[in-house]
VOTIGU-876578 format. One line per 2 residues: number of its first residue (from 1); their letters; for each residue x, y negated, z of C-alpha. Coordinates in steps of 0.1 Angstrom, whole numbers, plus 2048, in hexadecimal, padded with zeros to 3 digits. Layout:
N
NUM = a = X:Y:Z  ...
//
This chain:
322
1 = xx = 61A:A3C:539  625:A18:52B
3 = xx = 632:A07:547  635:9DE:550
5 = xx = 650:9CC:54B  66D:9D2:560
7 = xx = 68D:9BD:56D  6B0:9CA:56C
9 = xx = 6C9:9BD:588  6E9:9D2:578
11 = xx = 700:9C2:560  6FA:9D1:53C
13 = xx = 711:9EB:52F  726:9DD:515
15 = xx = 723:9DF:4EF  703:9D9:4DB
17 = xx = 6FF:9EE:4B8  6E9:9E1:4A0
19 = xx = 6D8:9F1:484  6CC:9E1:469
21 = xx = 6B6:9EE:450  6BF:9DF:42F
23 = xx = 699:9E0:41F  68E:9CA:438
25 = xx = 683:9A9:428  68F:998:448
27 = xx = 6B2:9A6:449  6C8:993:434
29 = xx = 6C8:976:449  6D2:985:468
31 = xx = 6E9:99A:45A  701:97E:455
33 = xx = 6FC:970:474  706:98E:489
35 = xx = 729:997:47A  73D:97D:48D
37 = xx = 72B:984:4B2  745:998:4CB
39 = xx = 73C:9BA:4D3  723:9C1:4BE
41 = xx = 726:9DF:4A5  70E:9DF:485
43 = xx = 701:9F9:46F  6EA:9F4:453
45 = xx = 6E5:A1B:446  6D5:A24:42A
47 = xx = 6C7:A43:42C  6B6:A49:44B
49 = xx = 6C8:A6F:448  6E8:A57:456
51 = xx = 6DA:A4A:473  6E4:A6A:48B
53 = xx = 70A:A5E:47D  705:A3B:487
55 = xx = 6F5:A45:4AB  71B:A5F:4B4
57 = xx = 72E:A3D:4A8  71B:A28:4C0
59 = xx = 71F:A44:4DB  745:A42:4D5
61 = xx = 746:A19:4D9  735:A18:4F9
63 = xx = 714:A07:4E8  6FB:A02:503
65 = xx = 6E1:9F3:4EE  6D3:9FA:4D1
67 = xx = 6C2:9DE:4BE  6AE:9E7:4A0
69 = xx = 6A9:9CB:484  68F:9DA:470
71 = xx = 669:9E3:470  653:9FE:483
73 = xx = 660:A1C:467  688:A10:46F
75 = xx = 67D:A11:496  670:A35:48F
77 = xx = 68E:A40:47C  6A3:A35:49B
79 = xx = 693:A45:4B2  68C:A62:49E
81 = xx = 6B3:A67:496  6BC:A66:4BB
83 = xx = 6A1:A79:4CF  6B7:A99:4C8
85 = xx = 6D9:A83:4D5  6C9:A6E:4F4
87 = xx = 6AC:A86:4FF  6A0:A70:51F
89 = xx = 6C0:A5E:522  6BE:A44:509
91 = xx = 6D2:A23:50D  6BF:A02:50D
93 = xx = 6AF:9F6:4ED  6A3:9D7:4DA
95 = xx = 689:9CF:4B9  694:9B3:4A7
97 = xx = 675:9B1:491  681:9B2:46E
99 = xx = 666:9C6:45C  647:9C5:445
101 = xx = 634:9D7:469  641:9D0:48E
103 = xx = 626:9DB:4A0  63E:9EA:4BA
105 = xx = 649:9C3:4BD  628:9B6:4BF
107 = xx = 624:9CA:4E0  648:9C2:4F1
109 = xx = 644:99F:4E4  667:991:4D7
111 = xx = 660:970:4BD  662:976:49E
113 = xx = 686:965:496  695:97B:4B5
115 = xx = 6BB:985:4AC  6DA:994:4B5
117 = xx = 6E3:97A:4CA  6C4:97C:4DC
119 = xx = 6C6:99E:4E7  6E8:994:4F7
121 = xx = 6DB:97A:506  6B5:98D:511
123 = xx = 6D2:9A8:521  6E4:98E:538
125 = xx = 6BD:986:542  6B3:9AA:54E
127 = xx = 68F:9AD:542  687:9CF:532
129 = xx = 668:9DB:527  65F:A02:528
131 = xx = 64F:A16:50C  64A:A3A:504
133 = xx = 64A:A41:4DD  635:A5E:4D3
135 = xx = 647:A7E:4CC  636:A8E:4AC
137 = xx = 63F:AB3:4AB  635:AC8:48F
139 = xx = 62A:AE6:49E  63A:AFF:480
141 = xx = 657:AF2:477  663:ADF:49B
143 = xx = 66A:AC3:48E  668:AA3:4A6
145 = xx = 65B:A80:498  65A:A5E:4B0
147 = xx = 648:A46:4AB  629:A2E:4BC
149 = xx = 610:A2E:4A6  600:A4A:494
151 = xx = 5E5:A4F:481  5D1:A65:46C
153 = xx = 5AF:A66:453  5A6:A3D:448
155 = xx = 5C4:A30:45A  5DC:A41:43F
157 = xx = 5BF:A32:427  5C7:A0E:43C
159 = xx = 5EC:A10:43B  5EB:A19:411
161 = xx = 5D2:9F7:40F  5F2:9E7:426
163 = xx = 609:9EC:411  5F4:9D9:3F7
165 = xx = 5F1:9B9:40F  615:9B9:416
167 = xx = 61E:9BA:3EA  605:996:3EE
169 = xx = 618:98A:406  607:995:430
171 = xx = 61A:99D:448  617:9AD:468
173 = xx = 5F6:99D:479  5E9:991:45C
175 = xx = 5EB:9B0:447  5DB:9C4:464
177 = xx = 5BF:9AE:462  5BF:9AF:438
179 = xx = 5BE:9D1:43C  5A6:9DB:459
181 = xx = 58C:9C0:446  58C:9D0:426
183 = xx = 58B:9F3:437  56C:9EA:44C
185 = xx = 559:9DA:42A  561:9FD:41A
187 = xx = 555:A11:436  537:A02:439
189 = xx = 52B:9FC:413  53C:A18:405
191 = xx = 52D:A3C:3FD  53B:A5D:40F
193 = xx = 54D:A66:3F0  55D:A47:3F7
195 = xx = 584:A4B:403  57E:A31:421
197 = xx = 561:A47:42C  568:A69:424
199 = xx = 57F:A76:43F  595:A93:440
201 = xx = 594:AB5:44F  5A5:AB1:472
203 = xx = 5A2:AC4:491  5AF:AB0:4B5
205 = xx = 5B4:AC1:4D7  5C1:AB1:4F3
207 = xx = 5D2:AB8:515  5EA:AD6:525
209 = xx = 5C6:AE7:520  5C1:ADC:4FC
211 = xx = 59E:ADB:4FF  58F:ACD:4DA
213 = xx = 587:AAA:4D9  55D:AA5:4E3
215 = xx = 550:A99:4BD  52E:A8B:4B7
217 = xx = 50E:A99:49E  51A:A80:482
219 = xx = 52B:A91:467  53B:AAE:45D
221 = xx = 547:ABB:47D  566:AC8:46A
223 = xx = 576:AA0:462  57C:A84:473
225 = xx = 57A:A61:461  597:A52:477
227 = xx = 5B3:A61:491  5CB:A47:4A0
229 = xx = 5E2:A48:4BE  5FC:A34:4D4
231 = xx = 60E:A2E:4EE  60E:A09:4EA
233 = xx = 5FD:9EB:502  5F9:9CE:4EA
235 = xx = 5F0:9CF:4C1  5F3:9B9:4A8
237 = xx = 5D7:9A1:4A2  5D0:9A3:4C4
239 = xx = 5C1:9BE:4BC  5B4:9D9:4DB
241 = xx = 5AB:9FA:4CC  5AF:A0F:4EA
243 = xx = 59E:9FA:501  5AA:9F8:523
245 = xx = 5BC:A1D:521  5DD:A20:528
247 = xx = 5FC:A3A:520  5FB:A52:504
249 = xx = 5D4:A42:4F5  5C1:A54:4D7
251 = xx = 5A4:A45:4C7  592:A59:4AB
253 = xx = 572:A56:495  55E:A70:48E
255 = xx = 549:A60:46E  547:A3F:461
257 = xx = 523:A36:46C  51C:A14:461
259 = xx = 510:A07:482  52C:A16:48F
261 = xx = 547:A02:475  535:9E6:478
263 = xx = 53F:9E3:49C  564:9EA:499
265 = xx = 56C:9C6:49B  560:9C8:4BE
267 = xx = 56D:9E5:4C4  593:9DA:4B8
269 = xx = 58C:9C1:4CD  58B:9D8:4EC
271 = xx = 566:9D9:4EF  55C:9FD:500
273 = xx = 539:A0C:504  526:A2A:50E
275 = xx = 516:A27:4EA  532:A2C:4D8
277 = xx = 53B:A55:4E2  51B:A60:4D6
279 = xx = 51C:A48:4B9  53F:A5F:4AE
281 = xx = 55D:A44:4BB  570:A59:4D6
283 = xx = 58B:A48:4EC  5A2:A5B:505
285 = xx = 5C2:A5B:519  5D6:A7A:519
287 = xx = 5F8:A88:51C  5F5:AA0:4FC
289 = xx = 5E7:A9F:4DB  5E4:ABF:4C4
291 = xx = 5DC:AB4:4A3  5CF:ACF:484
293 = xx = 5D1:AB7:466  5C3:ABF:440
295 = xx = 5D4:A9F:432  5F3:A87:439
297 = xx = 5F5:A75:457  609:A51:45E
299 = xx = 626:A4C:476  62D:A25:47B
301 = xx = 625:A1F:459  635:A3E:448
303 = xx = 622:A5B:437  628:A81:446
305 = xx = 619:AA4:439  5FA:AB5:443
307 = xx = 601:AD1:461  5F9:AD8:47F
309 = xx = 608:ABF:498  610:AB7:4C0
311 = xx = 616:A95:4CD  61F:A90:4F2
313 = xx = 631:A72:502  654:A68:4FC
315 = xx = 673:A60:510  66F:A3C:522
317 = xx = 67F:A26:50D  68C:A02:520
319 = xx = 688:9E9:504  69E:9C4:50A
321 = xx = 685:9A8:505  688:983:505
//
């Protein structure tokens, strides 16, 4: 479970590694401006295949925090590359938010021209914020993903139509909105052949008893429209889409009944409702997901392959905020 805010009375370990991702559009800037701070080692790889490298050197130096200067996809490369290294001993970290998406930033809630030196300085001050990423693991292969948001049927439609509103220029709340807009419009005026509206074949259980997911009578039982989970507190826009839940939150749709998209800008909003089970938009708590999925699914802004997946909390992350 996502926990407050919490103050640190110890004197930060020394060393701060930063790692720059050098597609950011933000990062040129504050590249220059960290070379000549003291103890501060920076790496800017680029293939995320290096990052495991760049973790063992910080290791070596003594780095205890890791600042990340990139988006939501850099964040999940990071943690990603070290869940094998750190396990549930991970130093501190920091999200300098230097990406196209920074949804993890818009929950932890560093300004938008936060830098190097701020992290420094947001250390000396002792307030950390705990998260827990999702752990993705693909239940073939083993292979571990982290990450905070993922997402599955029209949000992989959403995050396509995203990557159109950041080529014209949106960012970060205001292409969520762009995007969530247009999808809404398409749900409700579009047919079922329509790929807003369609869904995907996608079976959820949840819980150590993985008991399948309660669905409604609208649709074909086999898809869901929508699957989306997180571990986060706050979203961008403002936005609410798990109510007042907290922990590891999943939200799914069953079909995309027209009453039912036309109230999703209340119910981004937080609104909740005894209507809206029965009407096919599920909201639940849990500790483990067990996804079965017939098409791709996104992980912070990333496309994955089809399988059959678990998700279950991550290792508690302390995050340096201003």
């Amino acid at each position: 479970m996502a926990s407050p805010s919490i103050p640190s009375h110890d004197r930060p370990a020394a060393g701060v590694g930063v790692i720059f991702n050098p597609r950011s559009h933000r990062n040129a800037k504050l590249r220059a401006s960290v070379a000549a701070l003291p103890g501060v080692h920076v790496a800017a790889p680029s293939r995320r295949g290096d990052l495991r490298a760049v973790l063992d050197e910080f290791i070596a130096r003594g780095v205890g925090c890791i600042a990340i200067s990139g988006g939501d996809g850099t964040v999940r490369d990071v943690l990603t590359a070290g869940l094998p290294l750190f396990g549930e001993n991970w130093p501190e970290l920091a999200v300098i938010p230097a990406g196209k998406t920074n949804a993890l930033n818009a929950d932890l809630g560093a300004p938008k021209d936060w830098n190097v030196a701020g992290v420094i300085a947001a250390r000396e001050a002792g307030r950390r914020i705990v998260r827990r990423p999702l752990v993705v693991r693909d239940c073939e292969s083993g292979a571990e993903l982290a990450g905070f948001i993922f997402g599955a049927g029209i949000f992989t439609t959403a995050i396509a139509a995203g990557q159109d509103a950041h080529r014209l220029g949106a960012f970060d709340s205001l292409a969520v909105g762009a995007t969530t807009a247009w999808g809404v419009l398409q749900a409700l005026f579009g047919t079922d052949r329509n790929l807003w509206r369609r869904g995907i074949p996608m079976t959820i259980r949840t819980g150590e008893e993985r008991r399948e997911l309660p669905r409604s009578r609208w649709g074909d039982p086999a898809r869901r429209t929508m699957m989306l989970a997180s571990t986060l507190d706050r979203f961008p826009a403002g936005t609410k889409p798990f109510a007042r839940l907290e922990g590891m939150k999943l939200a799914v749709i069953d079909h995309p009944r027209r009453r039912v998209m036309a109230a999703i800008p209340a119910i981004a909003a937080g609104w909740d409702s005894e209507w809206l089970a029965p009407n096919g938009f599920h909201r639940c708590a849990t500790d483990r997901i067990e996804i079965d999925l017939d098409g791709r699914f996104i992980l912070d802004g990333e496309a994955f392959p089809p399988g059959r997946y678990a998700i279950v909390p991550g290792p508690a992350l302390s995050f340096v905020v201003p």
